[in-house]
N, C-alpha and C positions, 0 to 999 in steps of 0.2 A: 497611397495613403499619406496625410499630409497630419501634421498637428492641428489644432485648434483651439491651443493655448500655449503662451510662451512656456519655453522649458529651462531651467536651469542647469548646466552642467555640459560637460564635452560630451556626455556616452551618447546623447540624443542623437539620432539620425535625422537630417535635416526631411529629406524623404525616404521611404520605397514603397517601392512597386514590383513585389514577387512577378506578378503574372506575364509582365511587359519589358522587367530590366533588373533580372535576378542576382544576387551577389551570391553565387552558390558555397562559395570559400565563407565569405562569413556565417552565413546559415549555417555548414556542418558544422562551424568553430563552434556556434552559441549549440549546437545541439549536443555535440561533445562534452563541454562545462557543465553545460545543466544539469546533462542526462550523468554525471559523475557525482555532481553534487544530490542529485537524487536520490543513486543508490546507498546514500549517506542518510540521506533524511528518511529513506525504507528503514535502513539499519536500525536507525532509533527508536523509530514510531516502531517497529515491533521487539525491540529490546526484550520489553518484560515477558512478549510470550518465551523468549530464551532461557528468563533469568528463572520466571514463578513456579515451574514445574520442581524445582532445585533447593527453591527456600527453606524447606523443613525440615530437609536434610543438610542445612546448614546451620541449623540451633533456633529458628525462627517454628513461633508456635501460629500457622494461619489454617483454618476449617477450608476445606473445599469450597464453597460457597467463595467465603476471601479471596480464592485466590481468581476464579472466577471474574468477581470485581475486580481485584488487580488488572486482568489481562483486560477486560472491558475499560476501563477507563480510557486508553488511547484512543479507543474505536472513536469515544463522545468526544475528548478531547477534537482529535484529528475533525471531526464532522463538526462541530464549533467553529474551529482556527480555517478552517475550509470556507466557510462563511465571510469569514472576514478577506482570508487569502485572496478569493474567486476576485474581490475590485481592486485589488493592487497592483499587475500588470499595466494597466493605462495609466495610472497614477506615479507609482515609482518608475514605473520604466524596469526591464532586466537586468543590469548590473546589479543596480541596488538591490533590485529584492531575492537575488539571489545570493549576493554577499548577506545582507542582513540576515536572510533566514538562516545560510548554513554557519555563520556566526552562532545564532542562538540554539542553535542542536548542542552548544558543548556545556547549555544549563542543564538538559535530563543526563547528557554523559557524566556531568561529576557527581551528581547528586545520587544517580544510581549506583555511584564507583563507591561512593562514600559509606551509603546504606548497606550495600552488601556485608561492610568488612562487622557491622554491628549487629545483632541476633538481637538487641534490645530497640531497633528499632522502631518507634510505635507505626500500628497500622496505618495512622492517618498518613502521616508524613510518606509512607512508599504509596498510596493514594497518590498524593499531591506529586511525588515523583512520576508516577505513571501516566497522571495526566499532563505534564509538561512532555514528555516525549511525544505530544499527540502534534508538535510544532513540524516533526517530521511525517504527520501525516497532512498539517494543513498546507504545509508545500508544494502540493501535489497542482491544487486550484488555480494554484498562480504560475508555477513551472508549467505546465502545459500549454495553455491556453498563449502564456509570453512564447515558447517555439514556436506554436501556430500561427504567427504574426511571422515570421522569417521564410515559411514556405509557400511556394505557388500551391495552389487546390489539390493538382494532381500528384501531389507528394506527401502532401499532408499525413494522410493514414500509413504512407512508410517512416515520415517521420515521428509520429507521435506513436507507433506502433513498438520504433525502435527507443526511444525515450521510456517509455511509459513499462515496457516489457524489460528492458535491461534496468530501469528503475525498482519495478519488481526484485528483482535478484536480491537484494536488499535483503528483503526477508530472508531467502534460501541463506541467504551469504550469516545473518545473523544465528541461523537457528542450526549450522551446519558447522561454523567456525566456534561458536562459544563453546561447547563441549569441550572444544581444542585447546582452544586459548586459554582456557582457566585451569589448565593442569600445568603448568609452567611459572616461572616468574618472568615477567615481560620484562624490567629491565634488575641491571645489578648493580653492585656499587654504590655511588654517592644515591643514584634514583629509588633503589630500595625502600627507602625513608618515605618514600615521596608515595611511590605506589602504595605501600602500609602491608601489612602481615597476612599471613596468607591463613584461610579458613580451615576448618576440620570440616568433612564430606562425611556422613556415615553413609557404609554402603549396605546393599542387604542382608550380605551375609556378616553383618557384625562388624567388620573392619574399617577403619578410618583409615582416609588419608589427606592429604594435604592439598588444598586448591588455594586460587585466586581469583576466587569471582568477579574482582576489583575490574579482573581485565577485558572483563565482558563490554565495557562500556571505554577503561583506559584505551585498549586498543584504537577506538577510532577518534581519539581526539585529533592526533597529528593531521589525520587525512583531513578532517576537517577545517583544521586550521589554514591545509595547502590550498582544499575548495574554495575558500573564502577568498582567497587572495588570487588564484586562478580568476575567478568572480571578476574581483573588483579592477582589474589589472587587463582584464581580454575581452570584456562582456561590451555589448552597446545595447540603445535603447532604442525600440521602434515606435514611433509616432501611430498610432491606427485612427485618431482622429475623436476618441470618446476618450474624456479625462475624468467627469463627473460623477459620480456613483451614481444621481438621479436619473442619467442618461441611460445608463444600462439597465436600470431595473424592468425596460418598456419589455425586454423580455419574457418576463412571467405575466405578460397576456397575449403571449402565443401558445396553443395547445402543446405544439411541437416540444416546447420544453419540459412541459410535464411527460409527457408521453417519454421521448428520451432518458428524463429522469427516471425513471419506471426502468429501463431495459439497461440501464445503467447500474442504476441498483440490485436489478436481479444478475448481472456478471458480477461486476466489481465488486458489489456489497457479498458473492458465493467467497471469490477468490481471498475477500481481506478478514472476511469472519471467521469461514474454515478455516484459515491458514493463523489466528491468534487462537482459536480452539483447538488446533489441530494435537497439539503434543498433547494436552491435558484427554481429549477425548480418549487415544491412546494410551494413556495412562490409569483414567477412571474405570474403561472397557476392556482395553487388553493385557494392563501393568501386574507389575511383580504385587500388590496386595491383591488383585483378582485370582492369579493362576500362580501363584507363587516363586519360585524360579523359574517355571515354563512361560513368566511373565512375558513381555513385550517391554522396551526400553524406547521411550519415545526419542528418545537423542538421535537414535539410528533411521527414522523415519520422517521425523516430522519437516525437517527443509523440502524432503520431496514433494512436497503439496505445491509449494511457492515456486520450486525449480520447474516444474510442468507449464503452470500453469503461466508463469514470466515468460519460458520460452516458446510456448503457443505464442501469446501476446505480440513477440516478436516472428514470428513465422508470416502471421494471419496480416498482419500489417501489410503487405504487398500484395497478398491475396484480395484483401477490402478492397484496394485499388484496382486492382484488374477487372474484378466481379461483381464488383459492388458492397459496399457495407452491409445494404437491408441482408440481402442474399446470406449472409455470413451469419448477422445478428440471427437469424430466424434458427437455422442451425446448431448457431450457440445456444440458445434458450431452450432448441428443445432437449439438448442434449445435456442439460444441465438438469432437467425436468426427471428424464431418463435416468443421470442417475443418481438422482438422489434419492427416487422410486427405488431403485437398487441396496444404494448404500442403506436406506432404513434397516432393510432386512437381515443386515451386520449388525447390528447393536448388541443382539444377547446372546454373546456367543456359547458355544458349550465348554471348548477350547479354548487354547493362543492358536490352536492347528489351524482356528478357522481367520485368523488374520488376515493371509490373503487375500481374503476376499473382499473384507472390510478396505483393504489399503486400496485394491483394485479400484473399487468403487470414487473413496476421496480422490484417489487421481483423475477419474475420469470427470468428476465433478469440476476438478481445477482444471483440465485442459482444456473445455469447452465453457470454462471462466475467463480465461485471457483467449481464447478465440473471439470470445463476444464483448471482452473489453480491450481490441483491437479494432472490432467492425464498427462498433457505435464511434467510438473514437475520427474512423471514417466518415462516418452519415453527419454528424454535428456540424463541420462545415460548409457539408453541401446542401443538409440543410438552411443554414443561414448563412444572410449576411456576416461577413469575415468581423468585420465591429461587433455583432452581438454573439459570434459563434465561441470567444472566448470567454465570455460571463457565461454562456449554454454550458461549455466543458468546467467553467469553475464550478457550477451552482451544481450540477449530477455529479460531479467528483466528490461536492459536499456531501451530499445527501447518503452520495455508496460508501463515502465514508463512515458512516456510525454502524458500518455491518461486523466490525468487530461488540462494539459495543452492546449493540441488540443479542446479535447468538450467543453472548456469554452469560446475560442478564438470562437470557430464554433457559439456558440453560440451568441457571439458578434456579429458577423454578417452576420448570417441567420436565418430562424425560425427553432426553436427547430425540428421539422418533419423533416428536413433533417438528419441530426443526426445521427436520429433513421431510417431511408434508408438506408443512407449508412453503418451502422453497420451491417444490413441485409445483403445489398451486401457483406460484408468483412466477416462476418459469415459462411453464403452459399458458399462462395468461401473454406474454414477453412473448412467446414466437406469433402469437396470434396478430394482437398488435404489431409488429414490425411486420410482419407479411401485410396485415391488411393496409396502412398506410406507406407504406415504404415499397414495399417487394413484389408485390402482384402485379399484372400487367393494368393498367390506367391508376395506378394507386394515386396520392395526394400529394407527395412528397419523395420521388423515386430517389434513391440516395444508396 
């Protein structure tokens, strides 16, 4: 791969050629960086499913419905900045847009750190704060598709299997750590000031005590600060030869891309909607206002959606390689199909006794989410050209992007069991597709 327009700056690689004169040391450096920087920008981009469930019991007056919107706004957000993200790769090159993005993740950290400590703060404005965290969901468009420029073919789906899965974490990491971290004061001393005063929590049984929600969001500034600078200081940029946005658009008059975009949506968009619903479902279905202290505490549950379903992502990623992505995809789809057929039949429980079964079911849904957004991950390069198969990975990462934002809105205003229907239909349809084009024997695009 060569440029085809002057470049300005030392990160620029003069050439490569993964396939023919691989620099494998540098490829796992950039996959290293990225993939650390990413589970930074997971962090943020799902912040609010951390923070929302928690606001009410913090002196904040929002309706169900509200808080719903809350957690949907990153989804749009994320699927917006995804759009814009997906053409930055050939244009900035990776150092840059990986310094700049995980630079600008520390606008939703302060803004959420600040909001917190106020129970006055008007709706609009935690709005406007939840869609600024959507910058760590449009990271995704450009992070990926920029490591798939550093790999040969036949690595590809371990590399972006193990980026994209360990990037995942992110979530688990946010929704499993803030519980923690806000019962504490993160620093003391002169920094006290700085962090600001720490919240009243009511609990159920009447009793208050003392948090720091501040820290949900302070904690990861520092890291992010070190990402930025790791970025700019280790990162290089790969020439692939398309600089132009006009150039890459020729994309979306290949079938292939929509069809992808489809199987992409239905993994990715199960793994990132469920997992910004995930506490709140457990709390509307199984929580201490349903069953009252026999309630269900989404804190203890809800990372496990994202921890399944990230380290599928990263399992399935070597497996795509050896067996093929369709093969994998078509598995994933149906098994997502399965069970979301399943999980419907959780929804009205009579019990918490019956949680189990519910939780069963959302895991099963997330493990054969990052299996299938693992395998497609796989197929996108082999289906195209290496020049368009990075616009392919940006343009369906945008699209699976607004699955936070659709299932919370859905959930506004229908019952949950719909949902979980129509992800069945969208599923079903998803293995058909990738077997018939992809995975049966004479198909159109073996991958």
């Amino acid at each position: 791969m060569t440029a085809t327009t002057e470049r300005r700056g030392g990160d620029w690689l003069e050439t490569w050629e993964p396939e023919t004169n691989w620099n494998s040391k540098l490829a796992w450096r950039t996959l290293t960086i990225t993939t650390f920087n990413l589970v930074l920008c997971f962090i943020v981009w799902f912040l609010v499913s951390a923070i929302a469930p928690m606001l009410n019991d913090l002196g904040f007056d929002i309706t169900e419905k509200q808080l719903y919107w809350l957690t949907a706004m990153p989804g749009l957000a994320g699927g917006l900045l995804r759009m814009v993200w997906m053409f930055l790769p050939p244009v900035l090159g990776t150092r840059k847009l990986v310094t700049y993005t995980t630079a600008l993740l520390l606008v939703p950290i302060i803004g959420w750190s600040l909001a917190v400590q106020n129970p006055g703060t008007p709706y609009w404005a935690l709005l406007v704060f939840s869609f600024f965290t959507g910058i760590g969901g449009g990271a995704f468009a450009g992070f990926m598709p920029s490591t798939s420029y550093f790999f040969p073919r036949r690595k590809v789906g371990t590399a972006l299997g193990i980026q994209g899965g360990i990037g995942n974490f992110g979530v688990s990491i946010v929704q499993l750590a803030t519980p923690w971290i806000v019962g504490f004061m993160l620093l003391g001393g002169a920094f006290a000031s700085i962090i600001g005063d720490p919240q009243e929590l009511s609990k159920p049984d009447g009793s208050v005590r003392e948090v720091w929600y501040q820290n949900a969001g302070y904690a990861w500034s520092s890291l992010t600060v070190i990402g930025a600078v790791l970025a700019w200081l280790l990162l290089r940029s790969v020439p692939i030869g398309v600089a132009r946005v006009r150039d890459q658009l020729g994309v979306f008059r290949n079938k292939h891309t929509w069809i992808m975009t489809l199987l992409y949506v239905v993994t990715f968009g199960a793994f990132s909607g469920f997992a910004a619903i995930f506490a709140l479902l457990i709390k509307n279905i199984y929580g201490v206002s349903v069953f009252g202290d026999e309630g269900i505490s989404p804190v203890k549950y809800a990372f496990l959606g994202a921890l399944v379903g990230s380290a599928a992502r990263v399992a399935f990623g070597p497996v795509a390689d050896k067996v093929g992505g369709a093969r994998v995809t078509v598995v994933a789809c149906s098994g997502i199909a399965v069970s979301c057929a399943y999980t419907a039949f959780q929804l009205s429980p009579d019990s918490a006794a019956d949680f189990p079964k519910f939780l069963f079911g959302m895991l099963a849904i997330f493990f054969f989410a990052g299996m299938g957004n693992a395998s497609t991950f796989k197929q996108m390069p082999s289906i195209f050209e290496r020049s368009e198969s990075g616009t392919v990975i940006g343009f369906t990462s945008a699209i699976a992007a607004f699955g936070p934002f659709f299932f919370s809105i859905i959930l506004v205003a229908t019952p949950a069991a719909l949902l979980f229907w129509w992800w069945v239909f969208c599923a079903a349809n998803g293995a058909a597709m990738a077997w018939f084009y992809y995975a049966r024997a004479k198909a159109e695009k073996p991958s």
